[in-house]
C-alpha positions as CSV (number, residue, x, y, z in Angstrom):
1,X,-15.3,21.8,-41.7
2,X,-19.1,20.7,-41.5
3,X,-19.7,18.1,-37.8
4,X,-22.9,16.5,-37.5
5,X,-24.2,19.0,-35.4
6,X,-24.0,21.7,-37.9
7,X,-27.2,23.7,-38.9
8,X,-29.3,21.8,-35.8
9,X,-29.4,24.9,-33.8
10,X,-30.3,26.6,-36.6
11,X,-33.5,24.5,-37.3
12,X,-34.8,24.6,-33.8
13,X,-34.2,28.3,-33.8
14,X,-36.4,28.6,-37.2
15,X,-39.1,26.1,-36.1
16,X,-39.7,28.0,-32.8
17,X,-39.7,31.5,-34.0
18,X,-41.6,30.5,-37.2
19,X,-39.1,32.4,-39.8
20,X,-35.5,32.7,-41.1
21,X,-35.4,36.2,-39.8
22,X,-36.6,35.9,-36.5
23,X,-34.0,33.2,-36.4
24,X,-31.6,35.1,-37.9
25,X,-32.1,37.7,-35.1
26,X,-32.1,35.8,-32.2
27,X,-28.9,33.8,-33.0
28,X,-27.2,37.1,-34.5
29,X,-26.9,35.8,-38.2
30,X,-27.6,36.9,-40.9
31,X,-31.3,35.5,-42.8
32,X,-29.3,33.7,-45.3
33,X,-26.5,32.2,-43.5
34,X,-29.2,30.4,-41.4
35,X,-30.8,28.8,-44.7
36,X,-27.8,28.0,-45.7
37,X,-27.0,26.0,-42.6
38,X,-30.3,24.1,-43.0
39,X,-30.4,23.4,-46.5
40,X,-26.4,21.6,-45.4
41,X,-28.2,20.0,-42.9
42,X,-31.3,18.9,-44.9
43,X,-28.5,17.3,-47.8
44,X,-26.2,16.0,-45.2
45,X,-29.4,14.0,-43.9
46,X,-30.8,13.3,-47.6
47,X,-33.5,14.4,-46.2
48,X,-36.1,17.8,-46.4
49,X,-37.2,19.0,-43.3
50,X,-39.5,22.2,-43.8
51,X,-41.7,23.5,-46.6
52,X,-41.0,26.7,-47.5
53,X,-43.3,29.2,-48.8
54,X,-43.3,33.0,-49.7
55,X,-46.0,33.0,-46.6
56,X,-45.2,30.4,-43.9
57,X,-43.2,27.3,-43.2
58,X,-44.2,24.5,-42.3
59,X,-42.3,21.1,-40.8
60,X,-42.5,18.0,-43.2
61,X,-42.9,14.6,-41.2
62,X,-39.8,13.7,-41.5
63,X,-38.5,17.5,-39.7
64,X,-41.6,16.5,-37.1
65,X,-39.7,13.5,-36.2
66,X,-36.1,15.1,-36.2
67,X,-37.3,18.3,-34.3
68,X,-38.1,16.3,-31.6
69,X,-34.6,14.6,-31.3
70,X,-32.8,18.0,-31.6
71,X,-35.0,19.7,-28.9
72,X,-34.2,16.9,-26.3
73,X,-30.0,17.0,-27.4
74,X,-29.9,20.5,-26.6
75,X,-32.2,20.4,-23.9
76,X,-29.4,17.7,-22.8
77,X,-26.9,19.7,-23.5
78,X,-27.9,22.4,-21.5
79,X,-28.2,20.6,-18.6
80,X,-24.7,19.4,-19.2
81,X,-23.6,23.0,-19.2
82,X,-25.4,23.7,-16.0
83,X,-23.7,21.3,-14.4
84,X,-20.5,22.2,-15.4
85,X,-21.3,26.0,-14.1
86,X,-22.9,23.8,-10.6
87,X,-19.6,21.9,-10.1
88,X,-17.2,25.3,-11.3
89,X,-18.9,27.4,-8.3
90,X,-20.0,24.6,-5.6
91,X,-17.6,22.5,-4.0
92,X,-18.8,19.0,-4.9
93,X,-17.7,16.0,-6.4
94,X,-14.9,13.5,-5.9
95,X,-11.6,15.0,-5.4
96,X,-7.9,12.7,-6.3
97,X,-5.2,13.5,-4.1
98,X,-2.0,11.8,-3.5
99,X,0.3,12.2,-0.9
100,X,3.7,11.3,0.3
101,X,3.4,8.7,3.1
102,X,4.6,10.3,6.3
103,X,4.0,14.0,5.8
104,X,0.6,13.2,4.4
105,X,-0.9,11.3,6.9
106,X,0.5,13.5,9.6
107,X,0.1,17.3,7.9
108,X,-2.0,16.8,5.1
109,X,-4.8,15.0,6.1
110,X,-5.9,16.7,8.6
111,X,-6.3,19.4,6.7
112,X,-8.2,17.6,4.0
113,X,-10.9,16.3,6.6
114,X,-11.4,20.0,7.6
115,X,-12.1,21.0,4.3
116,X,-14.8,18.0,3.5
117,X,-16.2,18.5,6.7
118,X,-16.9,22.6,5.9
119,X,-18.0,21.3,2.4
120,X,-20.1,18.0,2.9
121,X,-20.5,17.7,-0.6
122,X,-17.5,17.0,-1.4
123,X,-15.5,13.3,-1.5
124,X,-12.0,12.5,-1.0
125,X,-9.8,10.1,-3.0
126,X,-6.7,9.8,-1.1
127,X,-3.6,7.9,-1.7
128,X,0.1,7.5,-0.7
129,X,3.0,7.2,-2.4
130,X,6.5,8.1,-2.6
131,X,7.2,8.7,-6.2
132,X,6.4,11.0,-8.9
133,X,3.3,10.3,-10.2
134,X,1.8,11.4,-13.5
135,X,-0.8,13.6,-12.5
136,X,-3.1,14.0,-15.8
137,X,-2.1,10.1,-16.8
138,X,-3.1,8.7,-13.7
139,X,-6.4,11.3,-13.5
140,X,-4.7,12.9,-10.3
141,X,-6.7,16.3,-8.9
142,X,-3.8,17.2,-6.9
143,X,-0.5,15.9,-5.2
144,X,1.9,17.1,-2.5
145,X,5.7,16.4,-3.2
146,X,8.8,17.0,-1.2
147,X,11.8,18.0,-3.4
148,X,12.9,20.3,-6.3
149,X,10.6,20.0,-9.2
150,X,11.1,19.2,-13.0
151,X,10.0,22.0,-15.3
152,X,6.8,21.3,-16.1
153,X,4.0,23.8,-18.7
154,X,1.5,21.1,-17.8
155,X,1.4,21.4,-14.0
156,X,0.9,24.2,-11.4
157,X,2.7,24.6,-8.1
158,X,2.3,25.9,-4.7
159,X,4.7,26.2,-2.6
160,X,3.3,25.8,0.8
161,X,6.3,24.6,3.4
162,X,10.0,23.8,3.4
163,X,11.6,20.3,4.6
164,X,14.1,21.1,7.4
165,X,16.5,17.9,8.2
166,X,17.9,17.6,11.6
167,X,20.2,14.7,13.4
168,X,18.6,13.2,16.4
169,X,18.9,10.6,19.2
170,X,17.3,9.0,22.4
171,X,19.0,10.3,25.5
172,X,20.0,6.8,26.3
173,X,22.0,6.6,23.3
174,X,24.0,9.8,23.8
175,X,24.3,8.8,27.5
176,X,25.9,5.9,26.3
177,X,27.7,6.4,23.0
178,X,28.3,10.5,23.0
179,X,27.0,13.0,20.4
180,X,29.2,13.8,17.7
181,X,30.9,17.0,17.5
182,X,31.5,17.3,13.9
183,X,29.9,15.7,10.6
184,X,33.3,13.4,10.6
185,X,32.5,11.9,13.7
186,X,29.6,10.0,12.5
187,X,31.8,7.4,11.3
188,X,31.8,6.2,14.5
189,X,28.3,6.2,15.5
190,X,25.4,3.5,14.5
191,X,23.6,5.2,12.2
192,X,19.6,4.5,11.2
193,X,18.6,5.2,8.0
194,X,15.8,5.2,5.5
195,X,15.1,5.2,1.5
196,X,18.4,4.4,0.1
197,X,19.1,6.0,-3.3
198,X,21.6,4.3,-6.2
199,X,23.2,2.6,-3.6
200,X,24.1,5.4,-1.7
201,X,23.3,6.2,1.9
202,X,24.2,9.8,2.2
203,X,23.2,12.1,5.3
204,X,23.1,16.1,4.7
205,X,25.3,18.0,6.2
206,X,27.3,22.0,6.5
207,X,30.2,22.4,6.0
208,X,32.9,25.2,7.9
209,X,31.6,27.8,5.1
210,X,27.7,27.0,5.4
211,X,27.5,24.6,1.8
212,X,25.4,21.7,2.2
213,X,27.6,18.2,1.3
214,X,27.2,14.8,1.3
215,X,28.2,12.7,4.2
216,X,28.2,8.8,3.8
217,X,27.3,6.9,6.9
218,X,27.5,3.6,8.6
219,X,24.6,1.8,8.7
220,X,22.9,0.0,11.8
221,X,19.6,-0.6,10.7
222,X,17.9,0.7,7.4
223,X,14.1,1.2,6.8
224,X,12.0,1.7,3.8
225,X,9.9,4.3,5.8
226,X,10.5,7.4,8.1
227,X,8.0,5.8,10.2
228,X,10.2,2.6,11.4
229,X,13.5,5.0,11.3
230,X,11.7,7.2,13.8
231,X,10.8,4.0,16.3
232,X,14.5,2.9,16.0
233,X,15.5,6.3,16.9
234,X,12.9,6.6,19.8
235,X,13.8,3.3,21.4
236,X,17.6,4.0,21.2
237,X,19.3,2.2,18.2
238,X,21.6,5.2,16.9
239,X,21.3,8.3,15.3
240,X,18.7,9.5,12.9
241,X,18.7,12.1,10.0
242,X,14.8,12.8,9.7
243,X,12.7,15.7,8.7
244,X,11.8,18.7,11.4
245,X,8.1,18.2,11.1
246,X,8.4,14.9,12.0
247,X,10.2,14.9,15.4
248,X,9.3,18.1,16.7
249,X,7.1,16.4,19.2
250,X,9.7,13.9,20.3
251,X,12.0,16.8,20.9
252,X,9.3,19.6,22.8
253,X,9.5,16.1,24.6
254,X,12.9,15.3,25.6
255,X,11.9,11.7,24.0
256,X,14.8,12.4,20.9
257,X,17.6,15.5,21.0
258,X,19.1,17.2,18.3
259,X,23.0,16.7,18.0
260,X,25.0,18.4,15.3
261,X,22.9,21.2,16.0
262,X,23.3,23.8,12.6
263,X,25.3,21.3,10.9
264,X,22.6,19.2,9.7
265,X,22.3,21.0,6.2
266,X,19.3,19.9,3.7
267,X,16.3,22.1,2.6
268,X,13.6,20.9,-0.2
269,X,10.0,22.8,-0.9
270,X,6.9,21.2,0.0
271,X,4.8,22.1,-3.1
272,X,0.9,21.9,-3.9
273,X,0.6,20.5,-7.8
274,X,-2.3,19.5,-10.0
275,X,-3.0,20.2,-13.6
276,X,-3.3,23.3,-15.4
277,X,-6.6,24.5,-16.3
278,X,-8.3,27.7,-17.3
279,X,-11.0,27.1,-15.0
280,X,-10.4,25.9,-11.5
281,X,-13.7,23.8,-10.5
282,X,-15.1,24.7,-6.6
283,X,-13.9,21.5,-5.2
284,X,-10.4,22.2,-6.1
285,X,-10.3,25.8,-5.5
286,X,-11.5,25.0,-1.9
287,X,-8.5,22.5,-1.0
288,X,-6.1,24.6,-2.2
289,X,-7.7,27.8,-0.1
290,X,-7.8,25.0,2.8
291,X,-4.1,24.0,2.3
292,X,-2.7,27.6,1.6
293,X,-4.1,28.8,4.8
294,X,-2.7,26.0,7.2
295,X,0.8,26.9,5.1
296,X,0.2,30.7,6.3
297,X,-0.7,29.5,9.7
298,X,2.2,27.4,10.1
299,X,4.8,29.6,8.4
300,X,3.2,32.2,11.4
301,X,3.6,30.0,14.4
302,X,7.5,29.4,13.2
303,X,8.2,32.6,13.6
């Protein structure tokens, strides 16, 4: 199927080298299958472009006027494909990324600032959210997400961490109210809790044979982020079920302590995603080298 942009290389390549065989060379045709390609694109243009003789050929004005044009689109469109090659093996350019609230600010960022910082070229785009959002609709580079993923041909993943949950509380709570001894106890504790999901407030828990269940809760106070659940926790309000990476502190500490120690059940992948491409552009090969290696590092310092 003939485009407008048939033959146009064609005719610049004749007009420069001065015949249909030094064309015909250069672009590895054959002599006639580049005049054929002009003589489509002189009737596609109603219009004749060279004069051909048995000795020489020579532009008419009208192939004077249109050489000029072609010249500067493919001059154009070189430059275009330079770039492309410039932005496939330089880290530059703005990068999308979203995050999940907590873990992003905390883990994530961090990282990304590193990586702009060794690449000054390069400009972030960061955003947080909690949901699933559609990476290639919403013209996403990259996102994190905690959780199983759907099945996906569209998207590539990385795993680079696991979500651990423990149970925690401030030492004045436990002074006052007890730690529980078994995932049944809990029904007689305040409990603080976040995100609810269909109506559900659920904590993870083991059972006797090591099988993560479901364990409903009462409920003190309920938050819409980690963040607040955390200060509730802190200042003594009840027990909390929150992620590993995000109390560890508060625990080296002695500000929160673990209760239901190895009972807590509840393990979902931390996972890199963007789009799948054939070619991975320097700016996003770089924040995936950035983020792999601070998964390594922190997968080594667990140990």
């Amino acid at each position: 199927m003939s485009t407008r942009f048939d033959g146009i290389t064609e005719f610049v390549a004749v007009t420069r080298f001065g015949s249909f065989t030094a064309a015909a060379t250069e672009l590895g045709m054959t002599k006639s299958a580049v005049g054929r390609a002009i003589s489509r694109l002189e009737a596609r243009l109603d219009t004749k472009l060279l004069h051909r003789t048995t000795r020489r050929l020579t532009l008419t004005p009208a192939g004077e006027a249109w050489l000029e044009h072609c010249v500067a689109a493919l001059a154009e469109l070189d430059h275009g494909q330079s770039a492309l090659a410039l932005a496939r093996d330089m880290p530059s350019g703005r990068v999308r990324i979203d995050l999940p609230t907590a873990f992003g600010r905390l883990h994530i960022v961090p990282v990304l600032l590193d990586v702009a910082q060794r690449y000054p070229a390069l400009n972030l785009n960061v955003s947080f959210t909690d949901r699933r959002v559609d990476l290639i609709g919403e013209n996403i580079d990259f996102a994190v997400r905690i959780g199983n993923l759907d099945d996906s041909t569209d998207l590539v993943a990385r795993k680079i961490g696991v979500q651990h949950m423990v149970i925690v509380a401030a030492p004045g709570y436990l002074a006052k109210r007890g730690a529980p001894q078994s995932p049944s106890d809990l029904a007689s504790h305040d409990c603080i809790v976040g995100r609810r999901q269909e109506n559900r407030i659920d904590w993870l828990v083991k059972n006797a044979d090591g099988a993560t269940a479901r364990q409903a809760v009462p409920i003190k106070h309920e938050f819409q982020d980690f963040d607040s659940v955390l200060m509730a926790a802190r200042a003594g309000h009840g027990l909390a079920q929150l992620p590993s990476w995000m109390v560890r502190d508060d625990i080296r500490s002695g500000a929160l302590g673990i209760v239901l120690d190895g009972m807590s059940g509840g393990e979902l992948p931390i996972n890199l995603l963007w789009p799948r491409t054939k070619t991975l552009p320097a700016k996003m090969r770089v924040v995936i080298d950035g983020l792999t290696q601070w998964a390594q590092e922190q997968s080594t310092a667990a140990r």
